[in-house]
N, C-alpha and C positions, 0 to 999 in steps of 0.2 A: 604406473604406481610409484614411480620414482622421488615425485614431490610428499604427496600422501606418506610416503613411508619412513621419510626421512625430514617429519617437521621440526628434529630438536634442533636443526642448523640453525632456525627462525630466532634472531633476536626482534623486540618491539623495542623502538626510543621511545624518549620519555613523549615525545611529542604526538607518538601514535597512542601511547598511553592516555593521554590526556582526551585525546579524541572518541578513545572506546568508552573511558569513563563519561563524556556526552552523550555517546549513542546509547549505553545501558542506562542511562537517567534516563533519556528520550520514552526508551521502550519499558521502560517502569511504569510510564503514562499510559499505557497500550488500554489498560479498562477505562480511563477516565477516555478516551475519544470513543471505543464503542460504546460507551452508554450519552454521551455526549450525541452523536452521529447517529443514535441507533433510529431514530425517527426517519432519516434520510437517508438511508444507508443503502438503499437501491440505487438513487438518483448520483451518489458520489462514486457506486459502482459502475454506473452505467459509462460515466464522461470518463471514468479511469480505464474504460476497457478502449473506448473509441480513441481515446488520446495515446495510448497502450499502440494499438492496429497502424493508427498513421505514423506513429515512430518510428515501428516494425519496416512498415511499408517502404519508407525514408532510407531506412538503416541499410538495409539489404538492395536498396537501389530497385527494386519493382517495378518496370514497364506500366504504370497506372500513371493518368494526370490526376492531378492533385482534386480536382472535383469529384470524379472517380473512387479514388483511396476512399474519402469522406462519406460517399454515401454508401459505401461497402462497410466502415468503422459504425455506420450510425443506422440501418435498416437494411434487411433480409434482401438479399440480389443473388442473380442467375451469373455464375463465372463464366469468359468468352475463352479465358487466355489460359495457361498454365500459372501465370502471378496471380492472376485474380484468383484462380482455385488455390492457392499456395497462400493468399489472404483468407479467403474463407475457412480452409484449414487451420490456421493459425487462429481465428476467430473461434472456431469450435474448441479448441483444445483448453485456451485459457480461460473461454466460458466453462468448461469443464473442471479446472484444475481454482478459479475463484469458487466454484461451489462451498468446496470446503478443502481449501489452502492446508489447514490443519493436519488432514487424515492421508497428506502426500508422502509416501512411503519411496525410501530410493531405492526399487527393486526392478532386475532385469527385465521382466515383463511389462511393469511397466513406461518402462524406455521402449521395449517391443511396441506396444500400443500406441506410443506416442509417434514411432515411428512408420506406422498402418495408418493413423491420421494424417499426417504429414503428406502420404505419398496417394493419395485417396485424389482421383483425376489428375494425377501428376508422374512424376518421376519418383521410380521404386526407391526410397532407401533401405537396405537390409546388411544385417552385420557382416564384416568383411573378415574374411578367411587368408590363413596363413599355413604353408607346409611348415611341419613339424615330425622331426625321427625318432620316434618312441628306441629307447635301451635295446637293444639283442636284434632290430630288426631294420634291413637297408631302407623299407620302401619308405616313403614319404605317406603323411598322413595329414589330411585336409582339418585342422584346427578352425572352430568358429571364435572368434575377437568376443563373443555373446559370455564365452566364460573368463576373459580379461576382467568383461565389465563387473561382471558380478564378484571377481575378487576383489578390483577397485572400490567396491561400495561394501564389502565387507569391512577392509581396511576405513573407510570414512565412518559407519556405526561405528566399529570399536574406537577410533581418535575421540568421537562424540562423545559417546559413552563415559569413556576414562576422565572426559573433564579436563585434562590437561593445557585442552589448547583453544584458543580465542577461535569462536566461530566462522566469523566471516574470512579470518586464517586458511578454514579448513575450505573454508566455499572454495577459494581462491587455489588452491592446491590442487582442490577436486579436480574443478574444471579445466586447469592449467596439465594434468596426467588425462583427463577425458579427450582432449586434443592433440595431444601429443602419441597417444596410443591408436593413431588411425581406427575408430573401434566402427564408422557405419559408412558405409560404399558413398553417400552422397546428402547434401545437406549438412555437413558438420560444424558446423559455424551454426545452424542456425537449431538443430538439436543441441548442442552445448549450451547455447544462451538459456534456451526454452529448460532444462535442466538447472542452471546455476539459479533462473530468476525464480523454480521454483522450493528449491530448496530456501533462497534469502523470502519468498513468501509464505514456508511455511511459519516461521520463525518471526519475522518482522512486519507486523498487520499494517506498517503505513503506507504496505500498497494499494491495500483498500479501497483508500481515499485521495492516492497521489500516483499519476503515471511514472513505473518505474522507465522504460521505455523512450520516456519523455527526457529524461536526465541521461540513461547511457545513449543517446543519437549525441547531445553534445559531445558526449564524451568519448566520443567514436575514434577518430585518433590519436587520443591519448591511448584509450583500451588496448589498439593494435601494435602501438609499437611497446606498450607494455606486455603484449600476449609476446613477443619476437624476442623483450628482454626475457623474459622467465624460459621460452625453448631454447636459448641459448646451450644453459650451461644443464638443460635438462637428463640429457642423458648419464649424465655424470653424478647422479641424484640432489644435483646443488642448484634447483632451479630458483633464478632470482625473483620470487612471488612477489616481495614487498611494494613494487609500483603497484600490482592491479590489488592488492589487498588494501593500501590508502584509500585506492580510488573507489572500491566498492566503501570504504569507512564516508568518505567525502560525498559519495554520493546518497548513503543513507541520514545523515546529518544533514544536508540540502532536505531531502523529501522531508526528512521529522521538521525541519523546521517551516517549512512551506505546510503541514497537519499544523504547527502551532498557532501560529498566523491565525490560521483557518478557522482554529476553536475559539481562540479569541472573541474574533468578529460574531463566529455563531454562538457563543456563549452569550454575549453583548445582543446580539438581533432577539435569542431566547427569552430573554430577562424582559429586552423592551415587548416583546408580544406580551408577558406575563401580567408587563404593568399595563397592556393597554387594554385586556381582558379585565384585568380588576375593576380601571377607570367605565368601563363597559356596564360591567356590572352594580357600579354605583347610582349609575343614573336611571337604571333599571327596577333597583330594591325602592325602601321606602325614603322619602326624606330624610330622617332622623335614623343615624344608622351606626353598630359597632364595629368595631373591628374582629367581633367575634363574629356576624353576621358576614363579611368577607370572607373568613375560615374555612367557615361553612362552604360557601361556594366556591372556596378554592383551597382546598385540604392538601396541596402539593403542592404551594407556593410557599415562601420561607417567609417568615415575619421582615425581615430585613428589606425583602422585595415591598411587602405591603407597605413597612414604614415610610419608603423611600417613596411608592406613588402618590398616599396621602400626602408627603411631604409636597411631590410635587405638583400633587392639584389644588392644595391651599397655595402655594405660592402662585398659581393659574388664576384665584379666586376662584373654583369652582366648588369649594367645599372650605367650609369654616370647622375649627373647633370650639364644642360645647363642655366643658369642664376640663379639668388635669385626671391625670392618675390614669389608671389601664381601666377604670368603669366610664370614662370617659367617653362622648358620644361625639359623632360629626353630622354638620347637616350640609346638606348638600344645596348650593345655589342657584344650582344652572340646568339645565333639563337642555340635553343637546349642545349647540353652539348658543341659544338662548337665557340668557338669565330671567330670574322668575320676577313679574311683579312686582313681588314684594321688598326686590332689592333694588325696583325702578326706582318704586317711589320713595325712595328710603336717600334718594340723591335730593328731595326736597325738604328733610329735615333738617333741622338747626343741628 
């Protein structure tokens, strides 16, 4: 609790300043990609969990060939090994924890849970114990680490709460006191992660749609020898956070910008289906046709999108205009890749 308890030591330069004010612009966008996304929002879940697994997998060094990892990341399989069951686990719990990222609560039970999933055909992890000599009395008394944690995430609500201090600050602290406090007999490396990444998802939806996973495996010894710089001076409440706090800011600023990329293109693919439904729909209706009769059939398209396909089907020659002004009518020339007859013979007139 040593980091957590003692965040006024934290100065931010201006340079991490500059970076948080990217990442909260970033996640200001947070409605515009799920209603953007929301059409696909399974299919970006799906690749984010598989690409998620084989990171995992990587990360921790897992006794799996790589053909293996993939088809464990990507459909239902029988585990042979203690890794394989230790991926399956790991596959159940984040399926469980994307359900609904939102409603993750950092409560001792459920770390207990997480840590029942974890060891589920595997190797037990359960919270590790400490002699401790209550006041007036010699014997020694077997303390559970189960009530460290829960003081630990006491302290982390209240930091939240009070507003004081920059988020991903406080991730960074969390995790860097969760490690440092020996708090579970085995696995700890790999329950911290599972912990940090679900706090930064309950908060930061662009996991969504982007392997977080994917980006901390690059960044795997940078992480390490920034978790070695911050245990350093930990005991002394002056633990050096700021390496692994950049590097979660740099690696959230990677993912948002690879979501933006993303929206772009599928913004861009949206539009062009919109226009290719309208052009659809022209040669479908009558000849002689409004722009109110496209409305009609497509009450959720934006005038701008319609202007821009008529624009660009008269420039195709497959539709003409018949008078100015918004009563203004178009006929259409072409039936298919076909043009009609009447624009055959129309190459024999003077």
């Amino acid at each position: 609790m040593k980091a957590l308890s003692n965040m006024e030591r934290i100065q931010i330069s201006n340079e991490v300043m500059l970076m948080l004010l990217s990442l909260y612009e970033y996640k200001g966008k947070s409605f515009y990609y799920d209603d953007l996304f929301s059409r696909d929002l399974f299919a970006f879940e799906k690749k984010t969990m598989e690409n998620n697994l084989i990171a995992l997998a990587h990360y921790f060094d897992l006794k799996m060939t790589d053909p293996r990892i993939r088809l464990f990341a990507k459909k239902p399989m029988s585990a042979r090994t203690k890794d394989e069951h230790l991926l399956l686990n790991l596959k159940q719990a984040l399926n469980q924890l994307h359900k609904h990222p939102e409603s993750f609560e950092l409560l001792v039970n459920e770390v207990g849970s997480l840590m029942k999933l974890l060891s589920k055909n595997n190797d037990q992890i359960q919270f590790n114990t400490y002699d401790k000599q209550e006041e007036g009395v010699l014997r020694l008394k077997k303390v559970s680490k189960r009530d460290d944690l829960e003081k630990l995430m006491q302290i982390y609500e209240k930091n939240v709460k009070s507003k004081r201090f920059e988020l991903t600050q406080l991730i960074a602290n969390f995790y860097v006191d969760f490690i440092n406090m020996d708090i579970v007999s085995k696995h700890q490396d790999l329950v911290s992660l599972i912990l940090l990444y679900s706090l930064l998802l309950r908060d930061f939806t662009v996991f969504k749609y982007v392997s977080f996973f994917k980006y901390f495996l690059n960044e795997k010894e940078g992480w390490k020898s920034g978790v070695i710089n911050a245990n350093y001076y930990w005991s002394t409440g002056y633990a050096q956070t700021d390496l692994l706090s950049r590097m979660l800011i740099n690696l959230l600023l990677k993912a948002y910008d690879e979501v933006d990329s993303m929206a772009h293109e599928y913004a861009f693919e949206k539009e062009l289906n919109k226009s290719n439904n309208i052009e659809n729909s022209i040669l479908k209706i009558d000849e002689i046709f409004t722009k109110e009769d496209i409305r009609k059939r497509h009450p959720n398209v934006s005038d701008a999108t319609i202007d821009r396909t008529l624009k660009r089907l008269k420039d195709e020659d497959k539709i003409r205009p018949l008078g100015k002004g918004r009563s203004s009518k178009w006929q259409r020339i072409v039936s298919g890749n076909k043009k009609l007859s009447m624009e055959q013979l129309s190459l024999f007139n003077d």
